[in-house]
C-alpha positions in Angstrom: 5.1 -13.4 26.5 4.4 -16.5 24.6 2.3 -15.7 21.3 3.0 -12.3 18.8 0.8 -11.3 15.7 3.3 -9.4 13.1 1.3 -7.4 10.1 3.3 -6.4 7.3 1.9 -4.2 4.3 4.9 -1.6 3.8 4.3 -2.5 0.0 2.6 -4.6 -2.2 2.0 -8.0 0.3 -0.8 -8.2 2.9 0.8 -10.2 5.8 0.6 -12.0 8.9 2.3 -14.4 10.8 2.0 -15.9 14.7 5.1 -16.3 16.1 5.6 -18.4 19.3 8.5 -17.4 21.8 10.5 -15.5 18.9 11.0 -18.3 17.0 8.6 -20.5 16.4 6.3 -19.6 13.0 2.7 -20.8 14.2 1.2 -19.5 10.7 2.7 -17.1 8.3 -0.2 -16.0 5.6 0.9 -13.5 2.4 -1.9 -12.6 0.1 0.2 -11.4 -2.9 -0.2 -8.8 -5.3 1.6 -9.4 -8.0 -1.4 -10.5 -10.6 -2.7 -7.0 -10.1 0.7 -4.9 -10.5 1.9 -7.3 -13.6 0.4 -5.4 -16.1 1.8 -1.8 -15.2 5.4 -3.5 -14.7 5.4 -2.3 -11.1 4.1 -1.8 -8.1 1.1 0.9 -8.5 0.8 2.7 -5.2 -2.8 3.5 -5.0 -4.1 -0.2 -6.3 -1.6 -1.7 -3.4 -3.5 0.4 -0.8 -6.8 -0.9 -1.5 -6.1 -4.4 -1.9 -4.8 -4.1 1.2 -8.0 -2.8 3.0 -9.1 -6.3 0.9 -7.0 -8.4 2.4 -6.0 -7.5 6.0 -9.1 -8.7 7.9 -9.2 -12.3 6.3 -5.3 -12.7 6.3 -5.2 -11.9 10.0 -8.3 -14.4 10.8 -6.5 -17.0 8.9 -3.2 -16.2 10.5 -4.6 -16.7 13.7 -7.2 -20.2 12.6 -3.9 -21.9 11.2 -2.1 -21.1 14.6 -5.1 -22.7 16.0 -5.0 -19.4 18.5 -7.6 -16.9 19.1 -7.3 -13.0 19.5 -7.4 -13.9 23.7 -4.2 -15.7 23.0 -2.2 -12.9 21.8 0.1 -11.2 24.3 1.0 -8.5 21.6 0.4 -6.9 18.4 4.0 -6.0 16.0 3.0 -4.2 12.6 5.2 -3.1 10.0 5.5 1.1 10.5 7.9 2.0 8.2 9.7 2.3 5.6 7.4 1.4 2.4 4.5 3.2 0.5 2.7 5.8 3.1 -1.2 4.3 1.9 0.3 0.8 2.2 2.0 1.0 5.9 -1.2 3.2 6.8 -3.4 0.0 6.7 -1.3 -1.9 8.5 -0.8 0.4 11.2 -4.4 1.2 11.8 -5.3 -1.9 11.9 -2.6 -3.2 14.4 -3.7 0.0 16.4 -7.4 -0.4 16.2 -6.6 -4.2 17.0 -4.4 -3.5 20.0 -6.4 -0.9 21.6 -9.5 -3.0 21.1 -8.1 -6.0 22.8 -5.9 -4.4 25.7 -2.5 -5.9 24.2 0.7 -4.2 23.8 2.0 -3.0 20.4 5.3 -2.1 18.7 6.3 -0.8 15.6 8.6 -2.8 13.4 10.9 -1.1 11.1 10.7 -3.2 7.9 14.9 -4.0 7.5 15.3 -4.5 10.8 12.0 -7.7 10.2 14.9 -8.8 7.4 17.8 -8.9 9.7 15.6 -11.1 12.3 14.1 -13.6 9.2 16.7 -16.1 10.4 15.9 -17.1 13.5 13.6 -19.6 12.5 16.4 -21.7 11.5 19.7 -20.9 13.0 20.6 -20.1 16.6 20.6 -17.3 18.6 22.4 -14.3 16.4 25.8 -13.6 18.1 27.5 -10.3 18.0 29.2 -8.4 16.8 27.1 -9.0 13.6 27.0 -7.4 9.6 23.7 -7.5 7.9 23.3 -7.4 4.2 19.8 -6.9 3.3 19.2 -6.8 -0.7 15.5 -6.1 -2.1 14.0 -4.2 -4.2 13.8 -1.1 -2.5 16.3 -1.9 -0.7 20.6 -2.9 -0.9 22.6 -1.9 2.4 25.0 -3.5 4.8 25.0 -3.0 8.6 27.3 -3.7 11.4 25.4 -4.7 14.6 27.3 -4.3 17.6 24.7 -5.7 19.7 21.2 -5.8 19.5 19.2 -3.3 18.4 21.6 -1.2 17.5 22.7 -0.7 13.8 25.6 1.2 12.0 24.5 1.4 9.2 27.8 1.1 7.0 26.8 1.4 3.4 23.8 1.5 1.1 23.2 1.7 -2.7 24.0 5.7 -4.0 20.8 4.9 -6.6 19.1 1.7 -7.6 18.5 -1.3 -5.1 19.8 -4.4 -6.4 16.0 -5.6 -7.4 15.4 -2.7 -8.6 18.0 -2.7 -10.9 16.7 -6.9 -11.5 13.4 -5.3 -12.3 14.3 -2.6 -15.3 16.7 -4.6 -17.1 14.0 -7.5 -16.9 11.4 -4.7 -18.6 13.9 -3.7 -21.2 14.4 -7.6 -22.3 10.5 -7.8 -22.0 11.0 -10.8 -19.2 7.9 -9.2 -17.5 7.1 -8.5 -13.7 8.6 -9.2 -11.3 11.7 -9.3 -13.3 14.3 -10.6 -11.0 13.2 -14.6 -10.6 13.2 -14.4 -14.5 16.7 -13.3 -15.1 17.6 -16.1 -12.3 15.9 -19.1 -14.1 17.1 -17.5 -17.8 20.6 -17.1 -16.6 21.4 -20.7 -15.4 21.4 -21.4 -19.4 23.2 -18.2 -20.5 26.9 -17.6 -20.5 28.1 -14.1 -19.0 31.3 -14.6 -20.9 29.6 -14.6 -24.0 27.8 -10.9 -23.4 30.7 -8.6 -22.7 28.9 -5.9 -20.4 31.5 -2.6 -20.3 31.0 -2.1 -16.9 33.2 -1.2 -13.9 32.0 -0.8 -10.4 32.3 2.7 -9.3 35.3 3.6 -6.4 33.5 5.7 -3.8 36.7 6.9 -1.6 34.2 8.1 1.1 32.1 5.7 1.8 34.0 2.5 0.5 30.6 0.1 1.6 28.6 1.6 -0.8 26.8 0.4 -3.7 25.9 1.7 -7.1 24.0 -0.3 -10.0 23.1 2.9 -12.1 26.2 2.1 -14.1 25.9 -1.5 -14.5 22.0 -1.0 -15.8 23.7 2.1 -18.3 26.3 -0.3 -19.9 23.6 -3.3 -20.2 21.3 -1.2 -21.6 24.5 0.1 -24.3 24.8 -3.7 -25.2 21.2 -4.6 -25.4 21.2 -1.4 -28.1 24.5 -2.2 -30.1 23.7 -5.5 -30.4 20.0 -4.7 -31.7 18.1 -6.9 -29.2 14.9 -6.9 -29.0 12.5 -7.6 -26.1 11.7 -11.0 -25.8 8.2 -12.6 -27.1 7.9 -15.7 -26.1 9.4 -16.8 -22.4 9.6 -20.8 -23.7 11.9 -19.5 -26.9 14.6 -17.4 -25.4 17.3 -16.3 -28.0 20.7 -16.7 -26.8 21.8 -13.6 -26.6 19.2 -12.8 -24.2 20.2 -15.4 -21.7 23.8 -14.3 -22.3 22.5 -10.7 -20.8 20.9 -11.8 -18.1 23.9 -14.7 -16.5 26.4 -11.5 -17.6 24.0 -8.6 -15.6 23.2 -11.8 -12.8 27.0 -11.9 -12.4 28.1 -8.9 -12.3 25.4 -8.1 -9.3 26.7 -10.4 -7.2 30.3 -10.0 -7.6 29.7 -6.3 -6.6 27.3 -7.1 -3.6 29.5 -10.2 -2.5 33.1 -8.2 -3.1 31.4 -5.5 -0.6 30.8 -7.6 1.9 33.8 -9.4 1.7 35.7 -6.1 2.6 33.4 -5.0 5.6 33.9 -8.8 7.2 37.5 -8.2 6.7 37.5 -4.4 8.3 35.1 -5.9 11.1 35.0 -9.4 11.8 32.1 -10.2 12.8 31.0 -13.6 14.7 28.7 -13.7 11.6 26.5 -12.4 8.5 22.8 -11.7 8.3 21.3 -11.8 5.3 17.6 -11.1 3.9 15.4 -9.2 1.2 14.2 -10.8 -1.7 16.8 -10.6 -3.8 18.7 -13.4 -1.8 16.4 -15.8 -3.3 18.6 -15.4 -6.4 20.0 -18.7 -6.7 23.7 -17.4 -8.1 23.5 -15.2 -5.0 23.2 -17.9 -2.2 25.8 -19.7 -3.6 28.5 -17.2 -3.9 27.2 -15.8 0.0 27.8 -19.4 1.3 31.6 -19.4 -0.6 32.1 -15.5 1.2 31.6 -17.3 4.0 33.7 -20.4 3.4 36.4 -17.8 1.9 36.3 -15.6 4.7 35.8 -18.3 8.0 32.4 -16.7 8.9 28.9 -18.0 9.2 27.2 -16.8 6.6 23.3 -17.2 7.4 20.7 -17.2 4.7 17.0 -17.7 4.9 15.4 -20.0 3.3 13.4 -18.5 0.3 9.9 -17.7 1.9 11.2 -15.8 5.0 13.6 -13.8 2.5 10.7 -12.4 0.6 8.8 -9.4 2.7 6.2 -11.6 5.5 4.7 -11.1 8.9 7.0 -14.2 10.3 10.1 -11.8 10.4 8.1 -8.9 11.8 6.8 -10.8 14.7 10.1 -11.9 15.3 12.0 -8.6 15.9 8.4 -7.5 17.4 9.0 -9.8 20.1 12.4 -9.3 20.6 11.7 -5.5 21.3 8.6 -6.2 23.6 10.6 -8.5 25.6 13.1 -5.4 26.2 9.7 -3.6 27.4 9.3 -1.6 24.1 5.9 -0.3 23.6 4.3 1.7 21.4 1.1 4.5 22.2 -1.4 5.2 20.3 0.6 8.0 18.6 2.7 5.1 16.6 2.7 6.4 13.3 3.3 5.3 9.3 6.6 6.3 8.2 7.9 5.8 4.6 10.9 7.5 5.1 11.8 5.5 8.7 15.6 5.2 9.2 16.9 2.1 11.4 20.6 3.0 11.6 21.7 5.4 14.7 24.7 6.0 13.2 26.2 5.8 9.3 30.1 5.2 8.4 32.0 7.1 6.3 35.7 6.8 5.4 38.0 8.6 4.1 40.5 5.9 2.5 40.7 4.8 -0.5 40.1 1.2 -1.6 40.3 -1.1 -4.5 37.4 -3.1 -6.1 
Protein backbone atom coordinates (compact mmCIF):
# COMPACT_ATOMS: atom_id res chain seq x y z
CA UNK A 1 0.00 0.00 0.00
CA UNK A 2 1.73 3.07 -1.26
CA UNK A 3 -0.88 6.06 -1.69
CA UNK A 4 -4.05 6.87 1.06
CA UNK A 5 -6.84 9.59 0.64
CA UNK A 6 -7.88 10.77 4.35
CA UNK A 7 -11.34 13.04 4.44
CA UNK A 8 -12.04 14.83 7.50
CA UNK A 9 -15.37 16.92 8.05
CA UNK A 10 -16.24 15.83 11.85
CA UNK A 11 -16.79 19.70 12.19
CA UNK A 12 -16.47 22.79 10.66
CA UNK A 13 -13.32 21.97 7.98
CA UNK A 14 -13.73 20.21 4.69
CA UNK A 15 -10.49 18.14 4.30
CA UNK A 16 -8.26 16.01 2.41
CA UNK A 17 -4.87 15.02 2.31
CA UNK A 18 -2.74 12.16 0.15
CA UNK A 19 -0.43 10.58 2.24
CA UNK A 20 2.40 8.43 0.79
CA UNK A 21 3.65 5.26 2.84
CA UNK A 22 2.28 6.89 6.25
CA UNK A 23 4.30 9.60 6.18
CA UNK A 24 4.72 11.42 3.46
CA UNK A 25 2.00 14.48 2.92
CA UNK A 26 1.55 14.47 -1.02
CA UNK A 27 -1.25 17.31 -0.63
CA UNK A 28 -3.21 18.33 2.40
CA UNK A 29 -6.27 20.74 1.21
CA UNK A 30 -8.67 22.49 4.17
CA UNK A 31 -11.46 24.66 2.89
CA UNK A 32 -12.23 26.53 6.15
CA UNK A 33 -15.29 27.77 7.58
CA UNK A 34 -14.62 30.18 9.83
CA UNK A 35 -15.88 33.39 7.68
CA UNK A 36 -19.28 31.71 7.75
CA UNK A 37 -19.51 30.73 11.60
CA UNK A 38 -17.86 34.29 12.72
CA UNK A 39 -20.84 36.03 13.01
CA UNK A 40 -22.88 33.51 15.31
CA UNK A 41 -19.50 33.17 17.58
CA UNK A 42 -19.54 29.51 16.85
CA UNK A 43 -19.82 26.74 14.95
CA UNK A 44 -23.56 26.56 13.56
CA UNK A 45 -24.25 22.88 12.93
CA UNK A 46 -26.60 22.97 10.09
CA UNK A 47 -24.55 25.86 7.95
CA UNK A 48 -21.29 23.39 8.63
CA UNK A 49 -23.24 20.48 6.92
CA UNK A 50 -23.93 22.25 3.82
CA UNK A 51 -20.83 23.81 3.18
CA UNK A 52 -19.52 20.75 3.40
CA UNK A 53 -21.65 19.10 0.58
CA UNK A 54 -19.88 22.54 -1.07
CA UNK A 55 -16.76 21.73 -0.58
CA UNK A 56 -15.95 17.93 -0.59
CA UNK A 57 -15.94 17.24 -4.34
CA UNK A 58 -13.50 20.10 -5.28
CA UNK A 59 -11.26 19.69 -2.12
CA UNK A 60 -10.85 16.01 -2.91
CA UNK A 61 -10.03 16.74 -6.82
CA UNK A 62 -7.53 19.17 -5.67
CA UNK A 63 -6.18 16.88 -3.00
CA UNK A 64 -5.50 14.47 -5.46
CA UNK A 65 -4.25 17.23 -8.77
CA UNK A 66 -1.59 18.66 -6.16
CA UNK A 67 -0.39 14.96 -5.38
CA UNK A 68 -0.10 14.83 -9.03
CA UNK A 69 -2.16 11.24 -8.47
CA UNK A 70 -5.36 10.14 -9.90
CA UNK A 71 -8.28 8.15 -8.31
CA UNK A 72 -6.43 4.77 -10.10
CA UNK A 73 -3.54 5.58 -7.81
CA UNK A 74 -5.28 5.23 -4.59
CA UNK A 75 -4.82 1.96 -2.81
CA UNK A 76 -7.38 3.13 -0.08
CA UNK A 77 -9.87 5.47 1.13
CA UNK A 78 -9.62 6.69 5.32
CA UNK A 79 -12.52 9.21 6.34
CA UNK A 80 -13.08 10.79 9.44
CA UNK A 81 -16.31 8.55 11.22
CA UNK A 82 -16.47 9.92 14.36
CA UNK A 83 -16.62 11.90 16.92
CA UNK A 84 -17.90 15.50 15.67
CA UNK A 85 -21.29 16.93 14.40
CA UNK A 86 -23.63 13.86 13.11
CA UNK A 87 -24.55 16.14 9.57
CA UNK A 88 -20.86 17.05 9.33
CA UNK A 89 -19.16 13.40 9.72
CA UNK A 90 -22.27 12.17 7.54
CA UNK A 91 -20.76 13.93 4.40
CA UNK A 92 -17.65 12.74 4.89
CA UNK A 93 -18.57 9.28 5.27
CA UNK A 94 -20.76 9.03 2.38
CA UNK A 95 -18.63 10.30 0.34
CA UNK A 96 -15.56 8.12 1.30
CA UNK A 97 -18.20 5.21 1.02
CA UNK A 98 -19.73 6.10 -2.36
CA UNK A 99 -15.95 6.79 -3.39
CA UNK A 100 -14.65 3.42 -2.24
CA UNK A 101 -17.34 1.33 -3.39
CA UNK A 102 -17.24 3.09 -6.73
CA UNK A 103 -13.60 2.55 -7.28
CA UNK A 104 -12.96 -1.10 -5.71
CA UNK A 105 -10.54 0.36 -2.89
CA UNK A 106 -10.51 -0.55 0.64
CA UNK A 107 -11.77 1.85 3.39
CA UNK A 108 -11.43 2.50 7.07
CA UNK A 109 -12.93 4.57 9.47
CA UNK A 110 -10.73 6.98 11.45
CA UNK A 111 -11.66 8.05 14.75
CA UNK A 112 -10.93 11.80 14.81
CA UNK A 113 -8.31 11.81 18.28
CA UNK A 114 -6.79 9.03 17.35
CA UNK A 115 -5.96 11.37 13.46
CA UNK A 116 -4.39 13.88 16.45
CA UNK A 117 -2.23 11.33 18.07
CA UNK A 118 -0.76 10.26 14.55
CA UNK A 119 -0.29 14.26 13.26
CA UNK A 120 3.37 13.75 14.15
CA UNK A 121 4.64 11.46 12.03
CA UNK A 122 5.37 13.72 9.37
CA UNK A 123 8.18 15.10 11.29
CA UNK A 124 9.54 12.82 13.91
CA UNK A 125 10.31 9.08 13.91
CA UNK A 126 8.57 6.25 14.35
CA UNK A 127 6.34 6.77 17.72
CA UNK A 128 7.90 4.38 20.38
CA UNK A 129 5.96 2.85 23.23
CA UNK A 130 4.80 2.92 25.80
CA UNK A 131 3.42 6.39 24.81
CA UNK A 132 0.92 9.36 26.72
CA UNK A 133 -1.02 11.43 24.27
CA UNK A 134 -2.38 14.78 25.22
CA UNK A 135 -4.74 16.01 22.78
CA UNK A 136 -6.23 19.63 23.60
CA UNK A 137 -9.00 21.26 21.09
CA UNK A 138 -11.84 22.66 21.30
CA UNK A 139 -14.08 19.90 21.77
CA UNK A 140 -11.63 18.15 22.97
CA UNK A 141 -8.84 18.07 26.43
CA UNK A 142 -7.71 14.34 27.37
CA UNK A 143 -4.57 12.43 28.02
CA UNK A 144 -3.93 8.78 26.97
CA UNK A 145 -1.42 6.19 27.81
CA UNK A 146 -0.67 4.00 24.71
CA UNK A 147 0.75 0.82 25.55
CA UNK A 148 1.23 -0.12 22.06
CA UNK A 149 -0.37 0.71 19.09
CA UNK A 150 -3.71 1.02 18.69
CA UNK A 151 -4.58 0.57 21.91
CA UNK A 152 -5.51 3.55 24.20
CA UNK A 153 -6.21 3.97 28.10
CA UNK A 154 -7.70 6.61 28.08
CA UNK A 155 -6.37 8.16 31.56
CA UNK A 156 -8.14 11.51 32.01
CA UNK A 157 -10.42 13.98 30.18
CA UNK A 158 -11.84 17.44 30.99
CA UNK A 159 -15.16 16.86 33.72
CA UNK A 160 -16.75 20.09 31.51
CA UNK A 161 -15.23 22.57 29.05
CA UNK A 162 -12.35 21.57 26.62
CA UNK A 163 -9.54 23.77 26.87
CA UNK A 164 -10.67 25.71 23.47
CA UNK A 165 -13.73 25.74 24.48
CA UNK A 166 -13.04 27.44 27.54
CA UNK A 167 -10.44 29.86 24.91
CA UNK A 168 -13.51 30.50 22.98
CA UNK A 169 -16.14 31.89 25.80
CA UNK A 170 -13.85 33.92 27.69
CA UNK A 171 -12.74 35.41 24.10
CA UNK A 172 -16.75 36.24 23.51
CA UNK A 173 -17.07 37.81 26.93
CA UNK A 174 -13.87 40.22 26.19
CA UNK A 175 -15.54 40.70 22.65
CA UNK A 176 -12.10 39.21 20.98
CA UNK A 177 -14.41 37.57 18.39
CA UNK A 178 -14.32 33.98 16.75
CA UNK A 179 -12.28 31.86 16.98
CA UNK A 180 -11.27 33.24 20.28
CA UNK A 181 -8.33 31.32 21.21
CA UNK A 182 -5.44 32.70 18.55
CA UNK A 183 -6.74 36.13 19.91
CA UNK A 184 -6.09 35.60 23.60
CA UNK A 185 -2.50 34.10 22.36
CA UNK A 186 -1.38 37.16 20.34
CA UNK A 187 -3.11 39.71 23.18
CA UNK A 188 -1.42 37.95 25.97
CA UNK A 189 2.27 38.11 24.83
CA UNK A 190 1.77 41.99 25.85
CA UNK A 191 -0.40 41.43 29.04
CA UNK A 192 0.95 40.58 32.40
CA UNK A 193 -0.93 37.66 34.37
CA UNK A 194 0.45 39.05 37.51
CA UNK A 195 -1.25 42.12 37.11
CA UNK A 196 -5.01 40.36 36.79
CA UNK A 197 -5.24 38.36 39.94
CA UNK A 198 -7.73 35.50 38.66
CA UNK A 199 -9.22 33.65 42.21
CA UNK A 200 -8.95 30.54 40.85
CA UNK A 201 -7.69 27.06 42.13
CA UNK A 202 -7.71 23.93 40.07
CA UNK A 203 -10.18 21.48 41.36
CA UNK A 204 -8.63 18.01 43.30
CA UNK A 205 -10.50 15.13 41.75
CA UNK A 206 -9.34 12.19 44.31
CA UNK A 207 -10.79 9.69 41.78
CA UNK A 208 -9.63 10.29 38.73
CA UNK A 209 -6.39 12.50 39.53
CA UNK A 210 -5.72 13.02 35.30
CA UNK A 211 -8.66 14.90 34.97
CA UNK A 212 -9.32 18.28 33.91
CA UNK A 213 -11.78 20.92 34.73
CA UNK A 214 -11.89 24.63 33.31
CA UNK A 215 -15.54 25.42 34.50
CA UNK A 216 -13.89 27.07 37.46
CA UNK A 217 -11.27 28.94 35.92
CA UNK A 218 -13.88 30.46 33.22
CA UNK A 219 -16.33 31.26 36.69
CA UNK A 220 -13.53 33.25 38.46
CA UNK A 221 -12.42 35.18 35.13
CA UNK A 222 -15.71 35.94 34.48
CA UNK A 223 -15.98 37.38 38.52
CA UNK A 224 -12.92 39.66 37.61
CA UNK A 225 -13.99 40.75 34.24
CA UNK A 226 -17.42 41.90 36.37
CA UNK A 227 -15.74 43.49 39.54
CA UNK A 228 -13.47 45.21 37.66
CA UNK A 229 -16.24 46.73 35.18
CA UNK A 230 -14.69 45.61 31.92
CA UNK A 231 -16.13 45.90 29.07
CA UNK A 232 -15.96 43.94 25.79
CA UNK A 233 -13.41 45.23 23.65
CA UNK A 234 -14.15 47.56 20.53
CA UNK A 235 -11.45 47.93 18.64
CA UNK A 236 -8.72 44.79 18.30
CA UNK A 237 -5.74 47.57 17.34
CA UNK A 238 -6.61 49.57 20.90
CA UNK A 239 -6.57 46.93 23.55
CA UNK A 240 -6.94 48.38 27.14
CA UNK A 241 -4.55 46.96 29.53
CA UNK A 242 -6.60 45.33 31.65
CA UNK A 243 -7.82 43.26 28.93
CA UNK A 244 -4.44 41.87 27.88
CA UNK A 245 -3.83 41.42 31.69
CA UNK A 246 -7.02 38.84 31.43
CA UNK A 247 -6.10 37.08 28.73
CA UNK A 248 -1.87 36.34 29.68
CA UNK A 249 -3.61 35.57 33.41
CA UNK A 250 -6.59 33.02 31.86
CA UNK A 251 -3.52 31.92 29.02
CA UNK A 252 -1.43 31.01 32.11
CA UNK A 253 -3.41 29.53 34.15
CA UNK A 254 -4.55 26.90 31.24
CA UNK A 255 -1.43 25.77 30.72
CA UNK A 256 -0.08 25.36 34.05
CA UNK A 257 -3.13 23.07 34.72
CA UNK A 258 -2.85 21.08 31.31
CA UNK A 259 1.14 20.99 31.68
CA UNK A 260 1.00 20.16 35.72
CA UNK A 261 -1.29 17.05 34.51
CA UNK A 262 0.77 15.77 32.34
CA UNK A 263 3.70 16.18 34.25
CA UNK A 264 2.19 13.71 36.94
CA UNK A 265 0.97 11.01 34.41
CA UNK A 266 4.78 10.94 32.87
CA UNK A 267 5.92 10.58 36.34
CA UNK A 268 3.22 7.63 37.26
CA UNK A 269 4.11 6.06 33.73
CA UNK A 270 7.08 6.84 32.04
CA UNK A 271 6.61 6.79 28.90
CA UNK A 272 9.51 6.54 25.99
CA UNK A 273 7.57 9.80 24.98
CA UNK A 274 4.51 12.42 24.66
CA UNK A 275 2.17 12.89 21.79
CA UNK A 276 0.63 15.95 21.41
CA UNK A 277 -2.12 17.44 18.99
CA UNK A 278 -5.56 19.53 18.74
CA UNK A 279 -5.62 23.01 18.00
CA UNK A 280 -5.08 24.34 20.99
CA UNK A 281 -1.31 23.36 20.89
CA UNK A 282 -0.85 26.09 18.49
CA UNK A 283 -0.94 28.31 21.57
CA UNK A 284 2.35 29.74 21.57
CA UNK A 285 2.70 29.82 25.70
CA UNK A 286 1.68 26.17 25.36
CA UNK A 287 4.50 24.83 23.10
CA UNK A 288 6.85 26.39 25.14
CA UNK A 289 5.98 25.15 28.50
CA UNK A 290 5.32 21.32 26.65
CA UNK A 291 8.93 21.50 25.36
CA UNK A 292 10.23 22.64 29.22
CA UNK A 293 7.75 19.35 30.61
CA UNK A 294 9.86 17.60 28.55
CA UNK A 295 13.26 19.04 29.35
CA UNK A 296 11.98 18.89 33.20
CA UNK A 297 10.92 15.54 33.03
CA UNK A 298 13.77 13.75 30.46
CA UNK A 299 11.13 12.79 27.87
CA UNK A 300 10.50 13.66 24.27
CA UNK A 301 7.95 15.79 24.15
CA UNK A 302 6.66 15.82 20.35
CA UNK A 303 4.66 18.67 18.95
CA UNK A 304 3.28 19.33 15.59
CA UNK A 305 3.95 21.89 13.78
CA UNK A 306 0.88 24.38 13.64
CA UNK A 307 -0.94 23.16 10.44
CA UNK A 308 -1.09 19.39 11.33
CA UNK A 309 -2.27 20.41 14.95
CA UNK A 310 -5.38 22.07 13.66
CA UNK A 311 -8.16 19.36 12.47
CA UNK A 312 -6.80 18.07 8.43
CA UNK A 313 -6.98 15.10 6.28
CA UNK A 314 -2.98 14.66 6.55
CA UNK A 315 -3.41 13.05 10.17
CA UNK A 316 -6.39 11.01 9.14
CA UNK A 317 -4.62 9.36 6.27
CA UNK A 318 -1.91 8.71 8.47
CA UNK A 319 -3.56 6.52 11.24
CA UNK A 320 -5.83 5.39 8.08
CA UNK A 321 -2.86 3.68 6.81
CA UNK A 322 -1.47 2.51 9.70
CA UNK A 323 -4.78 0.51 10.39
CA UNK A 324 -5.11 -0.82 6.74
CA UNK A 325 -1.58 -1.99 6.93
CA UNK A 326 -2.83 -4.25 10.06
CA UNK A 327 -5.63 -5.47 7.50
CA UNK A 328 -8.38 -3.22 8.95
CA UNK A 329 -11.30 -2.70 6.73
CA UNK A 330 -14.33 -1.28 6.89
CA UNK A 331 -17.96 -2.57 4.96
CA UNK A 332 -20.33 -0.76 3.67
CA UNK A 333 -22.15 -0.65 7.09
CA UNK A 334 -19.29 1.96 8.37
CA UNK A 335 -21.24 4.38 10.02
CA UNK A 336 -21.15 8.32 11.41
CA UNK A 337 -20.73 8.38 14.97
CA UNK A 338 -20.62 11.64 17.05
CA UNK A 339 -20.47 10.03 20.12
CA UNK A 340 -17.40 7.48 18.95
CA UNK A 341 -15.14 6.48 21.97
CA UNK A 342 -11.30 5.54 21.12
CA UNK A 343 -10.21 4.38 24.57
CA UNK A 344 -10.82 0.50 25.43
CA UNK A 345 -10.25 1.15 28.71
CA UNK A 346 -10.46 4.43 31.29
CA UNK A 347 -8.34 4.92 34.68
CA UNK A 348 -9.58 5.70 37.78
CA UNK A 349 -7.75 6.01 41.12
CA UNK A 350 -8.54 6.10 44.21
CA UNK A 351 -5.48 8.25 45.81
CA UNK A 352 -5.38 11.40 46.52
CA UNK A 353 -2.95 13.91 44.96
CA UNK A 354 -1.72 17.44 45.22
CA UNK A 355 -1.96 20.08 42.43
Amino acid sequence: MRYVLGIESSCDETAASVIENGRIVRSSIIASQIDSHRQYGGVVPEIASRKHLDNVSEVVEKALSDANVTFDDIDGIAVTNGPGLIGALLVGVCYAKAAAFALGKPLIGVHHIEGHIFSSVFEYSPIEYPALALIVSGGHTDIFLIRKPHEYERLGHTRDDAAGEAFDKIARLLGLGYPGGPVVDRLALTGDAKRAKLVYRPPQIPDAPFDFSFSGLKTATQRFIRENELTPVADLDNVPEPILDVCASFQHAVVKTLCGTLERAIEEYQPMMVLTGGGVVCNSALRTALREVGDKMGVEVRIPTPKFTTDNAAMIAAAGYARLMRGERAGSNLEANPVMKLHTTETLRSKRFKM
